[in-house]
N, CA, C and O atoms as CSV, one atom per row, in Angstrom:
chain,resi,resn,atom,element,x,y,z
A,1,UNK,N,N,43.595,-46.964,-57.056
A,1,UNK,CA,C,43.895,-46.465,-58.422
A,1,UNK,C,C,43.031,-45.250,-58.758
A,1,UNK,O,O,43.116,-44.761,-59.884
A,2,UNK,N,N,42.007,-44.615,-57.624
A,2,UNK,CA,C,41.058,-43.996,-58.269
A,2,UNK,C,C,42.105,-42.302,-58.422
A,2,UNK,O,O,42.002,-41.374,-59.223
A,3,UNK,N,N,43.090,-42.544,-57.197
A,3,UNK,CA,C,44.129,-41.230,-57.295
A,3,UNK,C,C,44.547,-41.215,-58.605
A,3,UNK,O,O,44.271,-40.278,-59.353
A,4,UNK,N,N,45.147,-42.111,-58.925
A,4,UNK,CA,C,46.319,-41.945,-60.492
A,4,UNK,C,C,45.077,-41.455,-61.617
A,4,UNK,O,O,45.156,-40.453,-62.328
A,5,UNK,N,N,43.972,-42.384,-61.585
A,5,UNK,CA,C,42.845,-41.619,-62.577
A,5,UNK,C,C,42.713,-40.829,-62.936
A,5,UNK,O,O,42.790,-40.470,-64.111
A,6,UNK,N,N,42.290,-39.892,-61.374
A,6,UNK,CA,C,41.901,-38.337,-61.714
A,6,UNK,C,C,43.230,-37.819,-61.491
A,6,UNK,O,O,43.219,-36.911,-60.660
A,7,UNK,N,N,44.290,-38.072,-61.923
A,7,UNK,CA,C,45.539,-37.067,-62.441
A,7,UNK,C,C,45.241,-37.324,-63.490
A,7,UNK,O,O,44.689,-36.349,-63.999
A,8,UNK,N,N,45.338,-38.696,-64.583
A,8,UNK,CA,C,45.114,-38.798,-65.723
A,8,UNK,C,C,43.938,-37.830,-65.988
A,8,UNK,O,O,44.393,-36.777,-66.434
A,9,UNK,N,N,42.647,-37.805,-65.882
A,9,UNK,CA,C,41.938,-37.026,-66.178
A,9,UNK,C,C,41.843,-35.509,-66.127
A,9,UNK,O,O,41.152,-34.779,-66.837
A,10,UNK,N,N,42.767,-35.147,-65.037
A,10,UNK,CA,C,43.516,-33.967,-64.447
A,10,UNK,C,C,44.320,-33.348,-66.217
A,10,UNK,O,O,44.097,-32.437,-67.015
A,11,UNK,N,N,44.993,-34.146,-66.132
A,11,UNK,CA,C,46.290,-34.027,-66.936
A,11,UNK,C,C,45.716,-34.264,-68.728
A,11,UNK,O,O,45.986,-33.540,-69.686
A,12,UNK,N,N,45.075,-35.218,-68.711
A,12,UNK,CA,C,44.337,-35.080,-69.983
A,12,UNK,C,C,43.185,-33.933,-70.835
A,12,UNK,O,O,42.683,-33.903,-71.959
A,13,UNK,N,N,43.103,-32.914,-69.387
A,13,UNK,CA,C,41.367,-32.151,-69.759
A,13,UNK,C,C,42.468,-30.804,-69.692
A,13,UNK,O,O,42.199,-29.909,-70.493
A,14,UNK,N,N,43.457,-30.625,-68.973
A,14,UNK,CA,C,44.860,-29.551,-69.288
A,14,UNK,C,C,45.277,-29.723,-70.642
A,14,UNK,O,O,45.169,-28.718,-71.343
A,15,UNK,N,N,45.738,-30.782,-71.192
A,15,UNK,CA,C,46.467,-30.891,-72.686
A,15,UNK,C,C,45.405,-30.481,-73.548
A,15,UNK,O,O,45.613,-29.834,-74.574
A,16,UNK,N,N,44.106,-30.893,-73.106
A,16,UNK,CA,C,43.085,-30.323,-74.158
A,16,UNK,C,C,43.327,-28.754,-74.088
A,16,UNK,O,O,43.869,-28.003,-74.900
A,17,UNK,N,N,42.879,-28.562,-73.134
A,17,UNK,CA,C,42.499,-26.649,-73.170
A,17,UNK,C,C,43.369,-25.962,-73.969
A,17,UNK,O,O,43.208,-24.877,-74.528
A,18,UNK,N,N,44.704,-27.012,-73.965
A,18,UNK,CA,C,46.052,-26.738,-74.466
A,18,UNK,C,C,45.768,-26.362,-76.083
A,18,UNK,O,O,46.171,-25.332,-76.623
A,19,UNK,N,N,45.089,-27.284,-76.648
A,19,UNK,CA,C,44.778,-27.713,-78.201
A,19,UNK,C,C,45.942,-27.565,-78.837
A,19,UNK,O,O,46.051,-26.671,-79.675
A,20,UNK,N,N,47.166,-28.547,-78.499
A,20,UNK,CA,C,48.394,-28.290,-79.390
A,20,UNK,C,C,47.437,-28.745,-81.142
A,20,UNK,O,O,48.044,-28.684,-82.211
């Protein structure tokens, strides 16, 4: 599970930079 994580974390620290 440590793969799917760091997409989540991947994918969560992108939507930030995002700042909808």
């Amino acid at each position: 599970m440590k793969e799917l994580q760091s997409v989540l974390v991947v994918l969560y620290d992108v939507h930030g930079r995002i700042d909808l």
